[in-house]
C-alpha positions as CSV (number, residue, x, y, z in Angstrom):
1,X,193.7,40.7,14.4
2,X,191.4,37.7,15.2
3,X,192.4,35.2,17.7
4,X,191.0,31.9,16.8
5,X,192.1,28.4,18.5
6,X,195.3,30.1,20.1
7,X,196.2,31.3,16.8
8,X,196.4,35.2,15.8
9,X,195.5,35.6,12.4
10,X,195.2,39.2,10.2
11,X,191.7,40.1,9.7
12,X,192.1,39.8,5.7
13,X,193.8,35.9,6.3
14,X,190.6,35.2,8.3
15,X,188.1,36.7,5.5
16,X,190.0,34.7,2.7
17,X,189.9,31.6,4.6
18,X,185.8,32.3,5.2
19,X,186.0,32.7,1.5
20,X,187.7,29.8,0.7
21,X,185.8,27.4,3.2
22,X,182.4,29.1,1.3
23,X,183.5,28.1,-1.9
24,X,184.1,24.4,-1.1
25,X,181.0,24.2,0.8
26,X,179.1,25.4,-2.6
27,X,181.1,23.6,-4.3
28,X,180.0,20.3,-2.4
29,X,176.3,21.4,-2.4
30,X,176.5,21.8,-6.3
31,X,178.1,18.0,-6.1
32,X,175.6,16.8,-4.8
33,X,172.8,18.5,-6.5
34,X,174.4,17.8,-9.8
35,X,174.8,13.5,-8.1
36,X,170.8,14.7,-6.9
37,X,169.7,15.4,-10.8
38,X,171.8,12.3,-12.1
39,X,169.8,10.0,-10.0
40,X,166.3,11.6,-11.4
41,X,165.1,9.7,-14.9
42,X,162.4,11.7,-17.0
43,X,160.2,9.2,-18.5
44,X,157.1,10.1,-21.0
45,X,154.7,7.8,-21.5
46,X,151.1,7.4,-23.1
47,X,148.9,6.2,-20.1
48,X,147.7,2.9,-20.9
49,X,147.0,-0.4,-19.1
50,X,150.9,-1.6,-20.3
51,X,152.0,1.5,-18.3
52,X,150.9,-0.4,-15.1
53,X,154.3,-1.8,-14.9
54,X,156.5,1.4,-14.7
55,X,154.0,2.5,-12.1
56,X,154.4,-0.3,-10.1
57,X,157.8,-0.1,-10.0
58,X,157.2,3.4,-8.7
59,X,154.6,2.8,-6.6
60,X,156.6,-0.5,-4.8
61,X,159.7,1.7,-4.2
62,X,161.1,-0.6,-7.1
63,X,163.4,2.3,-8.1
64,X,163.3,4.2,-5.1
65,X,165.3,1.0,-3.5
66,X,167.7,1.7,-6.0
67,X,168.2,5.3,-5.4
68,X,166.2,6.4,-8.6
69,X,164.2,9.3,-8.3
70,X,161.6,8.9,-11.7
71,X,158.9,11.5,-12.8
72,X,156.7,10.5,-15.2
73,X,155.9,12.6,-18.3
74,X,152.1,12.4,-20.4
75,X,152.7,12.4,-23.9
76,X,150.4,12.1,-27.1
77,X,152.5,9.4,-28.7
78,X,155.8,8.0,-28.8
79,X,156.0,9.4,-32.4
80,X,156.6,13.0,-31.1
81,X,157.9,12.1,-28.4
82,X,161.3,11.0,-30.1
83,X,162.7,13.9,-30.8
84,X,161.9,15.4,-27.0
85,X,164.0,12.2,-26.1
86,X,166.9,12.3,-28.8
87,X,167.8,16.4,-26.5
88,X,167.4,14.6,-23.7
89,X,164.5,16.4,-22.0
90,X,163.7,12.9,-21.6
91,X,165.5,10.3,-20.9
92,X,163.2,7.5,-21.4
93,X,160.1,7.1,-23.2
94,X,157.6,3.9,-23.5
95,X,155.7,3.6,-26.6
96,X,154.8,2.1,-30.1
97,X,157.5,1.7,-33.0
98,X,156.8,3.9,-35.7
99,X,158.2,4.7,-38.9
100,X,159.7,7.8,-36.7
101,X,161.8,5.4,-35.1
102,X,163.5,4.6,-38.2
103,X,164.2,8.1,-39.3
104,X,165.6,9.1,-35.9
105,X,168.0,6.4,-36.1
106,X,168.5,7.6,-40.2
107,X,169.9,10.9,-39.1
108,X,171.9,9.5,-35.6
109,X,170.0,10.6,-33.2
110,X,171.0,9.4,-29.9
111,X,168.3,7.1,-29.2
112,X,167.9,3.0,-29.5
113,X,165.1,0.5,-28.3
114,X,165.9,-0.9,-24.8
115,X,163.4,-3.4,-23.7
116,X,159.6,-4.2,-24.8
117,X,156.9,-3.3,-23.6
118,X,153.9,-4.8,-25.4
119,X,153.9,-7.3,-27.5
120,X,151.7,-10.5,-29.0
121,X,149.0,-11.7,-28.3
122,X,147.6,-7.6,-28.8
123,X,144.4,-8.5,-29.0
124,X,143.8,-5.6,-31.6
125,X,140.4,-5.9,-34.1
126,X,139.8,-4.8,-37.4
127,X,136.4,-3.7,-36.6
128,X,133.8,-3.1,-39.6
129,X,130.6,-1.4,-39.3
130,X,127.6,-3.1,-37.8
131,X,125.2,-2.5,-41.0
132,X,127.8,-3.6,-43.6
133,X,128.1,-7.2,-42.2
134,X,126.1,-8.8,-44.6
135,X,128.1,-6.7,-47.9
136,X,131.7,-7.0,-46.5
137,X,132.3,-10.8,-45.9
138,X,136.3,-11.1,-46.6
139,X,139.0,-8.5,-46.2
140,X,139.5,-8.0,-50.1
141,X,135.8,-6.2,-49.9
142,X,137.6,-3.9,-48.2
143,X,139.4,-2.5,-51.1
144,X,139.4,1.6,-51.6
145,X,136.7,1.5,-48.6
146,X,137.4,4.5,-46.0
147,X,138.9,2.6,-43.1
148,X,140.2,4.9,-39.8
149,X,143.5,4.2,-38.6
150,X,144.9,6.4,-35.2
151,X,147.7,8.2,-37.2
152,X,150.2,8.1,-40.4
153,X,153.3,6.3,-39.6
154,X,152.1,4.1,-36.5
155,X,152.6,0.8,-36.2
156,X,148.8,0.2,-36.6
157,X,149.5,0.6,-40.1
158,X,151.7,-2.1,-40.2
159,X,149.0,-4.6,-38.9
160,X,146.6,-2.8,-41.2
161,X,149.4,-3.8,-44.1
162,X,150.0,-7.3,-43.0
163,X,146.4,-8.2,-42.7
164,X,145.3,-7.0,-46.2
165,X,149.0,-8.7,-47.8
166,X,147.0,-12.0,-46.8
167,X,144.3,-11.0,-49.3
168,X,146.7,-9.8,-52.0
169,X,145.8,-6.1,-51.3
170,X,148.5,-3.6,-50.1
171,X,148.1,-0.7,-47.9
172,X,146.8,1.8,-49.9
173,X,144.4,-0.4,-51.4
174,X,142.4,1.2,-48.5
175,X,141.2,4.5,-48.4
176,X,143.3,5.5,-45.0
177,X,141.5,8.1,-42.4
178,X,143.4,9.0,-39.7
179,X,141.1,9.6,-36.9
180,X,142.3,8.9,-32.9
181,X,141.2,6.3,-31.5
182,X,138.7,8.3,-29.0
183,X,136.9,9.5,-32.3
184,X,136.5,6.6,-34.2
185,X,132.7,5.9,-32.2
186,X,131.6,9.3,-33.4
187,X,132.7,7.9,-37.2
188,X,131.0,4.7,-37.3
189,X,128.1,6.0,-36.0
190,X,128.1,8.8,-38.8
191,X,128.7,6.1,-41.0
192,X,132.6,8.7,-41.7
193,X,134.3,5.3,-42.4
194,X,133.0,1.6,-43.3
195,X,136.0,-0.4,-40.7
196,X,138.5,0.8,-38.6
197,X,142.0,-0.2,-36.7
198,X,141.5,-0.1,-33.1
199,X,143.2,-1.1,-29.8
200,X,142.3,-2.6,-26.3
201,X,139.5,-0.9,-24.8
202,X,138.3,0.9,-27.8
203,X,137.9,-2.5,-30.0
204,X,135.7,-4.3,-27.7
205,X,133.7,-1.1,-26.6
206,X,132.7,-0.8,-30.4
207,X,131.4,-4.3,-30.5
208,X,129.5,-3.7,-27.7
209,X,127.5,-0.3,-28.1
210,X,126.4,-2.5,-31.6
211,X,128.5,-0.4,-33.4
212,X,130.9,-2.9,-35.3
213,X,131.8,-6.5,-34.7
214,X,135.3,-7.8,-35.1
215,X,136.6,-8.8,-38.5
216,X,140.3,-9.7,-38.7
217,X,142.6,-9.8,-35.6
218,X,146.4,-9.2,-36.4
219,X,147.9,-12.1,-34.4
220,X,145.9,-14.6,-36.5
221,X,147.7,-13.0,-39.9
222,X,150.9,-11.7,-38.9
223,X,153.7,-13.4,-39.1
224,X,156.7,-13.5,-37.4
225,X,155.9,-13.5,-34.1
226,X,155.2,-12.9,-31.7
227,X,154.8,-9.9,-32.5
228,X,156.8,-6.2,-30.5
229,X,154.8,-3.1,-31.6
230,X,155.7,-0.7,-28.5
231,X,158.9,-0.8,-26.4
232,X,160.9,1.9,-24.5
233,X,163.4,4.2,-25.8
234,X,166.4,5.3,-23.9
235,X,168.6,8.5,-24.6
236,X,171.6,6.6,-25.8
237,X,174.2,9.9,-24.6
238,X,172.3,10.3,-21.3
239,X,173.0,6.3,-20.9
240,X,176.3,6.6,-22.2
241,X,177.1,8.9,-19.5
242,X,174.9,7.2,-16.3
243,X,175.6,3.4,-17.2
244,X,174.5,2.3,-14.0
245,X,172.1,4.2,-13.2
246,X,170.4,3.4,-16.8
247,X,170.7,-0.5,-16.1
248,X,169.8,0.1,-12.1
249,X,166.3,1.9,-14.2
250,X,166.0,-0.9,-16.2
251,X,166.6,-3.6,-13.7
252,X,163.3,-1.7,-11.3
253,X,161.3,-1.3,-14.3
254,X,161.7,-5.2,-15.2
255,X,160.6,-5.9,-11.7
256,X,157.4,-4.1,-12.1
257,X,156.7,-5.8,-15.5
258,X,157.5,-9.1,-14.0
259,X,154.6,-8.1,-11.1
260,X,151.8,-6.8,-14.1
261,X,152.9,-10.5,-16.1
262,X,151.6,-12.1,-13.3
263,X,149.1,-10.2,-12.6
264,X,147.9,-10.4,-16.1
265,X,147.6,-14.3,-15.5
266,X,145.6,-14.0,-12.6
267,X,148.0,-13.9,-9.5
268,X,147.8,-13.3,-6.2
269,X,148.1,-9.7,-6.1
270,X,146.3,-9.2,-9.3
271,X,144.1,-7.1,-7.1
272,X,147.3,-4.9,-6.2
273,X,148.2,-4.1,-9.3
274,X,144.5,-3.5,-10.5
275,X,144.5,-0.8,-7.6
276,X,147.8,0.6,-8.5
277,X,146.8,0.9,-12.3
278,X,143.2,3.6,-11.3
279,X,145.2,5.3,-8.1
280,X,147.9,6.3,-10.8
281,X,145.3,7.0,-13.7
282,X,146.9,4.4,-15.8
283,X,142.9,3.2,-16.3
284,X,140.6,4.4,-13.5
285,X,137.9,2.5,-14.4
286,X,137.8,-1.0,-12.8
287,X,135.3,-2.2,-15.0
288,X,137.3,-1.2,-17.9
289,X,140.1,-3.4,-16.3
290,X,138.2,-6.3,-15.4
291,X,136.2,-7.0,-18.2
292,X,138.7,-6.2,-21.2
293,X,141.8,-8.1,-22.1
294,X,145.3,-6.8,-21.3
295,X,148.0,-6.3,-23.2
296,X,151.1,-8.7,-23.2
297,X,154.6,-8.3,-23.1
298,X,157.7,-10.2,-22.7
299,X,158.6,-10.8,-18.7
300,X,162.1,-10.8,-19.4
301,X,162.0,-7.6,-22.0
302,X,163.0,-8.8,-24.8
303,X,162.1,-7.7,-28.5
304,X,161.7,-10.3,-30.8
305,X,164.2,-9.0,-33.8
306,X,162.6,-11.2,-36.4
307,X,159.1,-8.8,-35.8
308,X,161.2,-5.4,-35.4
309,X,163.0,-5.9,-38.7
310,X,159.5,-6.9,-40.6
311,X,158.3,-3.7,-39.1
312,X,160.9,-1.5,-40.4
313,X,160.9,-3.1,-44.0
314,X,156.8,-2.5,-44.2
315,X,157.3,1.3,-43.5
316,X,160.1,1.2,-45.9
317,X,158.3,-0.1,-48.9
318,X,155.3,2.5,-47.8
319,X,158.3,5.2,-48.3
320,X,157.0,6.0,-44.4
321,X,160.7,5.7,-43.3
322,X,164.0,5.9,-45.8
323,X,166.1,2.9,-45.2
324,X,166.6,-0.6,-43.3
325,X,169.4,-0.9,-41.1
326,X,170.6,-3.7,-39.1
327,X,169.4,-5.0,-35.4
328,X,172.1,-3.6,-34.1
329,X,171.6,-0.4,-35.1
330,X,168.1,-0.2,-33.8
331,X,168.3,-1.9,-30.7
332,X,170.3,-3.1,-27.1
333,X,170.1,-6.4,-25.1
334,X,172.1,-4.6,-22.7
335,X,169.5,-3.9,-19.8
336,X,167.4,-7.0,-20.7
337,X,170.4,-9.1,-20.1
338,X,171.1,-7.4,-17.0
339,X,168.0,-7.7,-15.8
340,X,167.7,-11.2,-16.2
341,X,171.0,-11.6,-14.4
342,X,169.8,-9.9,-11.4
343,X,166.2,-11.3,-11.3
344,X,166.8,-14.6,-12.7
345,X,164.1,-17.1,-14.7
346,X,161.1,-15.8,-14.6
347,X,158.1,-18.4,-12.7
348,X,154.7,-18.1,-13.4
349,X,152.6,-17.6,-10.0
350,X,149.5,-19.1,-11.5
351,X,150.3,-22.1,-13.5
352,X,146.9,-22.6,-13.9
353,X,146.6,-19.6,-16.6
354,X,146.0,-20.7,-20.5
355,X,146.6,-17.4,-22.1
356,X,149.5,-16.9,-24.0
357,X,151.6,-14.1,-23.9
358,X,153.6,-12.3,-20.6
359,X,155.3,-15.6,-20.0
């Protein structure tokens, strides 16, 4: 017999009610782990200068604010990336729209575009080799010439496509090499390939070690725009489940591309974000980041349709993807909209700024 509080109670009635207050206190520590783990959001992501915004969002407390607990993921691309995302392992991921896009959404895949995260002005180059300047003088000279392009299925073959449509030529009127963007150096200076696609710092580092000189940029031949080539994916069963907590994520991560917009046009804490960008690794070099043009985006995150659905009929006609399907099938204004709720019209800092883009 145990005496507790004045009351006598058998020793067994004592153990069971142990046993019983046990259960419920595991039972409220698994609660709240499992509340814990639904407040954590795995995000992958290709490090790149656009990625300064999610990391100042993380850096700010942005999320943290918000009760939002995010770990960032490196990926290789947003192409294999998808199918890490559709099981959930991530929940988010940030990156270009590829024909891999399209097929994931061909065979139902729980994933859709959410907001953008780069789009026009790119300030991508068509770069052509340095000692062919005075043979290759228009982009039809470019016909069945090897030409490097980062991967199969990327949306760098779309602007590849678009820009060689303006000279009548098609896609594989080129003779495609897919090479990453960190080798294409090593193949101009071999003289592997005569041009090549390339992004933001790779183009203008080309041009500058002599090794190219810029031919065609997309944004002066594409059309419609402006133009959405990479944007972040959400796991449409995880958000399905965490509705909130998927708009709350959204709602931070607008706030942190709202701060790199304006940073982008030269405001006031420009220098913030520069430093936030080589303390997360995003781009450690500051020279890289001062004397190299950023990427856009859309301060309010929104994908500009007209340009998604161009995108997905190029990579249909290249038989890269299977079939077109409507906006709504590929995309949700959901957390845009919310976010623009909460955060209201977005003002430029720096009305002084001419570039275009980010506002």
């Amino acid at each position: 017999m145990i005496r507790a509080s004045g009351i006598v109670l058998p020793l067994t009635a004592w153990l069971a009610l142990l046993g019983c207050a046990s259960g419920a206190w595991a039972q409220a520590r698994a609660a709240q782990a499992q509340t814990a783990e639904q407040q954590t959001v795995r995000v992958g992501m290709v490090r790149a200068l656009s990625s300064t915004a999610t990391m100042i969002a993380i850096e700010k407390g942005y999320f943290k604010e918000l009760g939002i607990k995010v770990v960032v993921e490196d990926i290789d691309s947003s192409i294999d990336a998808l199918a890490i995302v559709a099981q959930n392992r991530l929940q988010v991921v940030e990156g270009g729209i590829s024909a891999a896009y399209f097929n994931a959404v061909d065979k139902s895949l729980p994933v859709t575009i959410a907001i953008d995260r780069v789009s026009s002005p790119l300030n991508h180059k068509l770069i052509v080799r340095a000692d062919l300047k005075d043979k290759i003088k228009d982009i039809a000279q470019l016909k069945g010439r090897p030409l490097a392009s980062n991967s199969r299925g990327a949306i760098t073959n779309y602007e590849i496509g678009k820009i060689f449509e303006k000279a009548g030529l098609a896609y594989r009127d080129a003779d495609i090499r897919f090479i990453p963007f960190t080798q294409m150096s090593v193949a101009f200076a071999n003289k592997a390939v005569d041009a090549a696609f390339m992004i933001q710092p790779f183009a203008s580092q080309i041009v500058d070690q002599g090794l190219g000189f810029a031919f065609a940029d997309p944004d002066d031949f594409i059309t419609p725009g402006p133009m959405t080539i990479a944007v972040s994916f959400i796991n449409t069963d995880w958000s399905g489940q965490n509705p909130e907590l998927a708009k709350n994520f959204f709602l931070a991560a607008m706030r942190g591309a709202r701060d790199y917009c304006q940073a982008y046009h030269g405001g006031p804490k420009r220098n913030e974000v520069i430093d936030i960008a080589i303390r997360t690794g995003v781009e450690p070099r500051r020279e890289m980041i001062d004397k190299y043009p950023w990427a856009a985006r859309d301060p309010d995150g929104k994908v500009n349709v007209e340009s998604m659905l161009d995108i997905q009929k190029f990579f249909v006609g290249e038989r890269l993807a299977l079939k077109e399907f409507p906006a709504q099938r590929l995309l949700t204004n959901t957390y845009s909209d919310y976010a623009v709720a909460k955060l209201g019209r977005f003002a430029l800092q720096n009305p002084e700024s001419r570039l275009t883009g980010c506002r």
